[in-house]
C-alpha positions in Angstrom: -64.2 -49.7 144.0 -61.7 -47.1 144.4 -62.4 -43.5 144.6 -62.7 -41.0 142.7 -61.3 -37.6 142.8 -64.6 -36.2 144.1 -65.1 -38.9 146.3 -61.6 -38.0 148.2 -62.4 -34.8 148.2 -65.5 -35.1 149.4 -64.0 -37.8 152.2 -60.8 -35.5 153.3 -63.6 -31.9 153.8 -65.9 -34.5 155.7 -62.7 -36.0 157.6 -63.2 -39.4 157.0 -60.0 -39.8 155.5 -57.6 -37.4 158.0 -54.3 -36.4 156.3 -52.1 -34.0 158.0 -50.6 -31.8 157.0 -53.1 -31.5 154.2 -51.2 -31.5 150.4 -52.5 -28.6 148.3 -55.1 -30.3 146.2 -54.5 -28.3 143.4 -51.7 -30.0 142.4 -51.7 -33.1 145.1 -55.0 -34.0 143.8 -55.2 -37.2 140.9 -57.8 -38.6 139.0 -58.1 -41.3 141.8 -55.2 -40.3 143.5 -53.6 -37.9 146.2 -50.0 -37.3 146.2 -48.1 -37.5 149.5 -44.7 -36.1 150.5 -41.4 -36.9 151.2 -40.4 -36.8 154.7 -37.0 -35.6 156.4 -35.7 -38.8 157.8 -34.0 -41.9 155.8 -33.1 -45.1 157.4 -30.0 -46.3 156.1 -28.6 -50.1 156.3 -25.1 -50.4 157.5 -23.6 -53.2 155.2 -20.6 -53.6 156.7 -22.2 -54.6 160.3 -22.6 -57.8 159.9 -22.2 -60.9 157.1 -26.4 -61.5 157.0 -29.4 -61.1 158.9 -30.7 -64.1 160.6 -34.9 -63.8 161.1 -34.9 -65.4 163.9 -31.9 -64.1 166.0 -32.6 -60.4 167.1 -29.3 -60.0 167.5 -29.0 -59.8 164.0 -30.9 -56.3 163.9 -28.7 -54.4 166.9 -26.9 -51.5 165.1 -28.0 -52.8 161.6 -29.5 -49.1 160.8 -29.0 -45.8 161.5 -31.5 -42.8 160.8 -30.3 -39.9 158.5 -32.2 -36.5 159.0 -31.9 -33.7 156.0 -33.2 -30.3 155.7 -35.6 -29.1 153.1 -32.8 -28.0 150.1 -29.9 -30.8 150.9 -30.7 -33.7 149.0 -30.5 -37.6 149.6 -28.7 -39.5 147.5 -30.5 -42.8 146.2 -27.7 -44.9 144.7 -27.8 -47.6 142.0 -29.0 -51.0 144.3 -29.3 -48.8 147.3 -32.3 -49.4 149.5 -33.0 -46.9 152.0 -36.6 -46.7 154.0 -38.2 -43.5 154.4 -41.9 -41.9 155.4 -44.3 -39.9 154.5 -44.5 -35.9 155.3 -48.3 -36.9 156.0 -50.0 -38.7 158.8 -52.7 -40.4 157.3 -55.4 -42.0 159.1 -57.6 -44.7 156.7 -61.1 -45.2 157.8 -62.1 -48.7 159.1 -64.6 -48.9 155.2 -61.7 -48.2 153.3 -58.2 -49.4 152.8 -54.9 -47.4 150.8 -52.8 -48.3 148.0 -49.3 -47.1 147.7 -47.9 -46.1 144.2 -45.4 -44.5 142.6 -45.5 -41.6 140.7 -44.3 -41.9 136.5 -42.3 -39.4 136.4 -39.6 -41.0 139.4 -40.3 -44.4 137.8 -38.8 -43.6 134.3 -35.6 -42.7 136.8 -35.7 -46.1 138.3 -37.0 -44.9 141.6 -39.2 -47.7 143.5 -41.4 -46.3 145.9 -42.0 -49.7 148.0 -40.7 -53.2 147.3 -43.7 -55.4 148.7 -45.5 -53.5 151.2 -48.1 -51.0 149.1 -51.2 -51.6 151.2 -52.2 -49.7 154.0 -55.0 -51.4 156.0 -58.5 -50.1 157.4 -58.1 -48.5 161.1 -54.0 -47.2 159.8 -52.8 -44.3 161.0 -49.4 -43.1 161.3 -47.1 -42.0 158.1 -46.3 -44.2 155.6 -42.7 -46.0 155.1 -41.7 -45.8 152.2 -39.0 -48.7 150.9 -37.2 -46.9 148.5 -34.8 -48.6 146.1 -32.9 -46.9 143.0 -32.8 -50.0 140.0 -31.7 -47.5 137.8 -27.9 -46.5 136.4 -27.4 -43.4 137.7 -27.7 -41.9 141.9 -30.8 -39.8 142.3 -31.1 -37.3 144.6 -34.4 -37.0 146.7 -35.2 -33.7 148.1 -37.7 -33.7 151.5 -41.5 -32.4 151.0 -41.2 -33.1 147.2 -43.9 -34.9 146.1 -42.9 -39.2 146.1 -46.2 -41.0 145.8 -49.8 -41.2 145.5 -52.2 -42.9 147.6 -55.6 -44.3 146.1 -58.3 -45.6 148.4 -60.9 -48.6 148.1 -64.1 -49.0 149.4 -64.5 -52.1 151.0 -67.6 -54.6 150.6 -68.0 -54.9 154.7 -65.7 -53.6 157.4 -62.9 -55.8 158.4 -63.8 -57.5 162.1 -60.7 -56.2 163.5 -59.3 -53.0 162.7 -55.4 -52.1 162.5 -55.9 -50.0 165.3 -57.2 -52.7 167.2 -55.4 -55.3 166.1 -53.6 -56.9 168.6 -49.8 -57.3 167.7 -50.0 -54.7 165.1 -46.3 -53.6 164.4 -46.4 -50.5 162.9 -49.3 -49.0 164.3 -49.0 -45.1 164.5 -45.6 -44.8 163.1 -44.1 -41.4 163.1 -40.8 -42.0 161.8 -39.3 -45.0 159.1 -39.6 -48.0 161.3 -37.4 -51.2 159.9 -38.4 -54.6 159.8 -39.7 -56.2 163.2 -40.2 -59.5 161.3 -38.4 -61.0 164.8 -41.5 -60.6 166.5 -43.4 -62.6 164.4 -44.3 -66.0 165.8 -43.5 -68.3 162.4 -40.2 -66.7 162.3 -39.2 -68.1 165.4 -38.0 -72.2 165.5 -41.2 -74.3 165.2 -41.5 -77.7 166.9 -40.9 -79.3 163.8 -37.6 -77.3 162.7 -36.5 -78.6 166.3 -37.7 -82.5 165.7 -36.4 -81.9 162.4 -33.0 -80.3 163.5 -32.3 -83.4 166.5 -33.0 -86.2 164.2 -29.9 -84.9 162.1 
C-alpha cells in the first residue's frame, strides 16, 4: 500500500520516516509523494581512461571517476548520452515497515532527464542520501542547478518486516552514503570467476 500524503506527513512529524534537511512541505509535498533535492556533487566517468570495464578486475575501476562539486547558481551540464551519478540534498532514513520508491519528476522527464537507470528502490533499515543515476536521452544538454527539486520519493508499507534490515545487512554496499558512491559490483561474489568459468575456461 503506499502512503498517502497524510500518512507521510503524519510519519515525517512522528519521525518514523527521518529526512534531513526537511523539504518545505508546501511545495515538497505530493499526493503520495515527497520531493527530494539535488545535491552539490556529480560523479563523472572519464571515458578516455580506459577501453572497458572488466567486472571482475578491480583494476578496471582505479581513476575511472572523478567527483565534480558546484555551488548553488553554477549549473551542471547533463549532455545528450551523458551519464553522471549524483545524490540527494536529503538524508533519508526508511523505517524497517516501509521501503522507498524513486521517481522522476514530469516536468524533467518531457526534457529527457532520467532520474535513475535500474536502481529506484530504497530498502527498509536505508539510510544515507540517495544516488541518483542520471542520464540525459534527450537532444539537447540540460543544465541541473543544486537544491532544485529532482525527484520524488513514495513509500510502501510492507505486509511483515523484512528479517534482516539494510542496516544490518551484512555486506551492505552502500549503507549510509553521504556522497554519489559508483558501482562496487567487484565486491560481489558472482562477479568474481566461479569454479565452473575456471573448469569451463581449462577445458578450452
Amino acid at each position: 500500500m503506499i502512503l498517502s500524503d497524510r500518512d507521510l506527513k503524519t510519519k515525517l512529524d512522528s519521525g518514523e520516516i527521518k529526512i534531513s534537511p526537511m523539504p518545505d512541505l508546501d511545495v515538497a509535498l505530493g499526493t503520495v509523494s515527497i520531493d527530494l533535492r539535488l545535491g552539490h556533487q556529480f560523479m563523472v566517468y572519464r571515458t578516455t581512461a580506459r577501453p572497458y570495464i572488466d567486472i571482475r578486475d578491480p583494476a578496471s575501476f582505479e581513476n575511472l571517476t572523478e567527483l565534480v562539486n558546484k555551488e548553488n547558481s553554477e549549473p551542471f551540464v547533463v549532455h545528450p548520452g551523458e551519464f553522471v551519478l549524483a545524490s540527494t540534498l536529503e538524508l533519508v532514513e526508511v523505517p524497517n515497515n516501509l521501503a522507498g520508491r524513486l521517481e522522476g519528476k514530469s516536468s524533467l522527464g518531457r526534457l529527457g532527464i532520467v532520474i535513475h537507470s535500474t536502481a529506484g528502490k530504497v530498502d527498509p533499515g536505508f539510510k544515507g542520501r540517495i544516488t541518483l543515476e542520471i542520464s540525459n536521452i534527450g537532444t539537447l544538454p540540460i543544465m541541473l542547478y543544486p537544491e532544485m527539486r529532482i525527484c520524488q520519493l513514495l513509500f510502501e508499507e510492507l505486509k511483515s518486516e523484512p528479517t534482516t534490515s539494510y542496516a544490518n545487512r551484512p555486506g551492505a554496499k552502500y549503507r549510509e552514503q553521504s556522497s554519489p558512491v559508483g558501482s562496487k559490483i567487484v565486491n560481489e561474489a558472482d562477479a568474481h570467476e566461479t569454479e565452473t568459468d575456471a573448469r569451463q575456461a581449462h577445458s578450452h
